[in-house]
N, C-alpha and C positions, 0 to 999 in steps of 0.2 A: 545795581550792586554797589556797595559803599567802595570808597578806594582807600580808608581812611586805615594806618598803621593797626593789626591787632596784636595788641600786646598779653602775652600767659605772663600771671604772676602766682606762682608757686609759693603757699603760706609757710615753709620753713618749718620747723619746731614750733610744736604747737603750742610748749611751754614757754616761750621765751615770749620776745617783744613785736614776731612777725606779725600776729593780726592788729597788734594794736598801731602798728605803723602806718598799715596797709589802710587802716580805718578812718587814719586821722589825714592820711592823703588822699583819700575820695570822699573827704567833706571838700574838697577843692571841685566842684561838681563843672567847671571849666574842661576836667582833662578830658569828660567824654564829648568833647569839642574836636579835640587835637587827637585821640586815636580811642580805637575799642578795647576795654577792658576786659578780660577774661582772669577770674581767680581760680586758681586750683586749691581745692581746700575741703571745706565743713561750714554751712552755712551755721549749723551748732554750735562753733567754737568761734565763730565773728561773733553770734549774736550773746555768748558769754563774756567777752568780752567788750562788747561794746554797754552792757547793761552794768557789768563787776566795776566798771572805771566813769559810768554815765557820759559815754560817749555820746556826741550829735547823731539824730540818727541817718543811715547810709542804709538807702537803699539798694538793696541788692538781687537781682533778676537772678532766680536758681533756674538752672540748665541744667539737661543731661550729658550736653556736647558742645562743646566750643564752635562746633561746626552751627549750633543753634544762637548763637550769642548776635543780642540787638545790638545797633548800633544805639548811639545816642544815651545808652543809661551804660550802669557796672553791674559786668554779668559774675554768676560764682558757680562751678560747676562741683555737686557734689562728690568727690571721691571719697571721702574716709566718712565711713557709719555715723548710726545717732551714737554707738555705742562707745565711742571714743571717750576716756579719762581725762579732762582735762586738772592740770596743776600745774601752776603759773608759779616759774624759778625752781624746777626739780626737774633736773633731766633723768626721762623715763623711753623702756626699751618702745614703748605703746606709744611716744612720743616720736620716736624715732624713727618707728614704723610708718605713722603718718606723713611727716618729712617725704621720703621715699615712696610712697606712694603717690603723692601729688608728682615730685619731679617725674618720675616714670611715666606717667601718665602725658604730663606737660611737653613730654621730652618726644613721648612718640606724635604727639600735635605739631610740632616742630618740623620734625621730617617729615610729615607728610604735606605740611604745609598748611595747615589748617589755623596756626599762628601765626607770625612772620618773625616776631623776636620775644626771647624770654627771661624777666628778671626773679630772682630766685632772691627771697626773703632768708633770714639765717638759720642755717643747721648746727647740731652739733653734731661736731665728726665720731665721737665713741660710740652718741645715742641711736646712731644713723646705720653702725655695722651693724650687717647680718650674711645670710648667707648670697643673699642675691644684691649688695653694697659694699665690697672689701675695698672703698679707696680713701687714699686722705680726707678728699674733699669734694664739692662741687669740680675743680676743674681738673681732676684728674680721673672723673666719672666721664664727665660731658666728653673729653678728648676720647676715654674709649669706646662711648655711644654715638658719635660722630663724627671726629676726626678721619674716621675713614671713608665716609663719604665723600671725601676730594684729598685723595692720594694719601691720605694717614700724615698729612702735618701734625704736627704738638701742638697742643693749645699752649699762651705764650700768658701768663697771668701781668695785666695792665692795670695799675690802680690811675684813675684821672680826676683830676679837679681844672676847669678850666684848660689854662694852656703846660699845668704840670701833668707828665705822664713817665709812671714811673715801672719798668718792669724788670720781670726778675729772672735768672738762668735757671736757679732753682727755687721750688717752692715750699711743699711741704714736705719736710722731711728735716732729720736733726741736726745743730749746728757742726755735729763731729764729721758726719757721714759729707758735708761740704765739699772741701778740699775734694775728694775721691772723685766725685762726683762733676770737676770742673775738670774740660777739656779746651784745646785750644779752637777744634770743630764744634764742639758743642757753644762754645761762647759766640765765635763766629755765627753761626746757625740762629741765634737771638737777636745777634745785632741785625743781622739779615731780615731777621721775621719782623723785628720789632720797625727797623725799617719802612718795609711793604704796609705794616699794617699804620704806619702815619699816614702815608702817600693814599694808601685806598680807603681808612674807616676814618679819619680824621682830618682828610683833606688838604695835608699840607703836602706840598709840591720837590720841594728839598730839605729834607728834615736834618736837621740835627742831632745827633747821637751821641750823650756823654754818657763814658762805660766806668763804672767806679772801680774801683781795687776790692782786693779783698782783704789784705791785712793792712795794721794797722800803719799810718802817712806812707801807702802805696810800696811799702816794702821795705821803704829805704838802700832800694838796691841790691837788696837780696839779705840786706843783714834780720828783717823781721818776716823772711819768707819768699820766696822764690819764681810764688802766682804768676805774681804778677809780670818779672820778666820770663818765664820760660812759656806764659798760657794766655795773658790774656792781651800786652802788647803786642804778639804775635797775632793774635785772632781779629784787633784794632785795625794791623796793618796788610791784613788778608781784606777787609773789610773798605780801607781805602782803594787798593788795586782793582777791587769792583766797582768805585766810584760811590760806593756810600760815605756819608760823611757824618766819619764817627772819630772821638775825641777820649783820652785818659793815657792809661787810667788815671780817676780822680780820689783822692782819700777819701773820704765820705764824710768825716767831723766839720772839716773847712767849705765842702761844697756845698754843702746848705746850710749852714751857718752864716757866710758869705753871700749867700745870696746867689751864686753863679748858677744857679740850676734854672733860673731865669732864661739864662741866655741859650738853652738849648729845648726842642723839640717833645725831645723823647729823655729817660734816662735807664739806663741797664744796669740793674745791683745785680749780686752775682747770689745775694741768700734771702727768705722772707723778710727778716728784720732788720737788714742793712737800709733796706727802699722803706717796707711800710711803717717801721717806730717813724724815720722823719716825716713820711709824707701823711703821717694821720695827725700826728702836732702840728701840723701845717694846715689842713683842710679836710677834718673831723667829720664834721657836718655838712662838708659838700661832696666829699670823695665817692668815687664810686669805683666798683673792679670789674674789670671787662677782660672776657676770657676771647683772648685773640688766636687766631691761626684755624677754626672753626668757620666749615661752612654755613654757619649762620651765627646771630649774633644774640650774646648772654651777657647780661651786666648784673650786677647785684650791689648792696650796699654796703660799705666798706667796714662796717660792723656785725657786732657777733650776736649773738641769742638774747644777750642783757636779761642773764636770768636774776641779775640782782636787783633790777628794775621791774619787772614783769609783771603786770598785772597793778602796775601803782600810778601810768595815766604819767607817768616822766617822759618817756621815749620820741623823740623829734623824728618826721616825718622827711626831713629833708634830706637823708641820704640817698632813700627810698624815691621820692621823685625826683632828683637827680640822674638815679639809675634808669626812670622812666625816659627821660628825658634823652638822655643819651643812647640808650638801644634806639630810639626812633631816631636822633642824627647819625648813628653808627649807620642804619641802616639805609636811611636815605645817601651818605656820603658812597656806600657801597654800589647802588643804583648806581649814581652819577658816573662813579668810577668806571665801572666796569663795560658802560655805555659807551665812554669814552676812548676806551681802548679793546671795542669789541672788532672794530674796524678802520684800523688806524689806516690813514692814506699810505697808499703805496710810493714808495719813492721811485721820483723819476728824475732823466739825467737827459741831454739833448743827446740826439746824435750830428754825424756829420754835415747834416743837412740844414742842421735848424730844427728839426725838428722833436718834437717830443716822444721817449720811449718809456716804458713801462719797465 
């Protein structure tokens, strides 16, 4: 039996840029070295696209089961019909269907174990409702498909590149509805998660944690807003008395503009675009989002559908293995961890004797 990482990659919107990315990072024919491939998808809609843009060709082993998937080559299991419409840059409901039928599928492989970790190419969130999809996004699906399989944590939205990791209190949802939405537990509660999850998926030992503001140069004291001292200082310094060590809040125009974001671990914005506007002008092409607080591990590429590119043979490949890349350190980091602290030495103390007690 192979021991070698298998990784689900879910094709996304089948109109946007997912298979062409998917296509142009398994001409890299090294990855079925480093783990097993499995596509959830339409072997139909690779091979339209790989012929519409005259891609390399990538061969592709059609399964009925992931539980069937060879080692050594890129396996693609068919879920969605010959019948499927494809149209590249037109988000369509038959698009969105398909979307959702691969994760679903991918999703129940996951839990049973038949994968090990899954990166999820991009959807479009309106094309994607229906009756059995009512959420933002991928990670506010995945939280309530599996979050409850280890106590119902929140999944905690991580975007990474390197040693920047940026996450967020809230994610999708509108800039008005923000403020309402921030608590001084609930901010706490992120630095918390976001914490635990450097120390166990990322492997850093005493992480750093700088928490930004939410309005604009941190408040100014309460004259541009109140957050900050009534909600999120307070949640910093609940966060200290546990021994986490966390820093702000920080403005956000100066802290990465400055550079300072360097010198910490982790970072905590408090809304989507406060974190991802700087952190995608900063590492586009290498970033990837990784949905934490989940008992298992999902990563995906820190880009959208690119229905403006789609089907035109632009689309770069490297968000997409990055994201590979990273569920397999994610998840080997989580091994190690958990290994490590399965059975930690028991402390012992002498007694009067000299001797040792338990």
């Amino acid at each position: 039996m192979s021991n070698k990482i298998k990784v689900g990659i879910t094709h996304g919107d089948t109109n946007g840029i997912g298979y062409e990315v998917i296509l142009k990072m398994l001409e890299d024919t090294r990855l079925a070295d480093l783990c097993t491939i499995v596509v959830y998808g339409s072997a139909r809609a690779a091979g339209f696209y790989r012929k519409g843009m005259d891609l390399p060709q990538v061969q592709l082993n059609r399964i009925d089961s992931a539980a069937d998937a060879r080692d050594g080559v890129f396996n693609i299991v068919n879920i969605v019909g010959e019948e499927l419409k494809i149209e590249p840059g037109v988000p369509t409901p038959e698009a969105g269907a398909a979307a959702f039928a691969a994760l679903e599928a991918a999703v129940s492989d996951l839990r049973s174990g038949t994968i090990d970790v899954l990166v999820t190419a991009p959807i479009n969130k309106h094309s994607i409702q229906s009756e059995t999809f009512h959420f933002p996004g991928h990670t506010e699906y995945l939280e309530a498909s599996l979050a409850t399989e280890e106590g119902g944590e929140k999944a905690l939205m991580v975007l990474c590149a390197g040693d920047m990791r940026v996450a967020l209190v809230t994610a999708h949802c509108a800039i008005a509805e923000v403020p309402g939405k921030l608590s001084r537990q609930d901010v706490f509660d992120k630095i918390r998660q976001l914490d635990r999850s450097l120390r166990r998926d990322f492997a850093v030992q005493s992480p750093r944690i700088a928490v930004l503001s939410l309005n604009p140069h941190a408040g100014e004291k309460g004259l541009l807003g109140k957050e900050e001292e009534e909600i999120i200082a307070p949640a910093i310094a609940d966060a200290r008395d546990k021994k986490i060590l966390a820093f702000g809040p920080y403005a956000t125009d100066g802290f990465f503009g400055s550079g300072n974001y360097k010198a910490f671990d982790g970072i905590l914005a408090m809304y989507h675009d406060q974190g991802l506007a700087p952190f995608k002008a900063l590492a586009m092409d290498s970033g990837v989002n990784f949905t934490a607080g989940l008992p298992f591990v999902r990563t995906s590429p820190d880009h959208g559908t690119g229905y403006d590119i789609a089907g035109k043979g632009l689309a770069s490949p490297d968000s997409l293995r990055a994201a590979v890349y990273a569920a397999i350190d994610i998840y080997r980091n989580r091994l190690n961890y958990d290994e490590a602290y399965r059975r930690p030495l028991r402390r012992q103390h002498q007694d009067n004797k000299g001797g040792a007690e338990e």
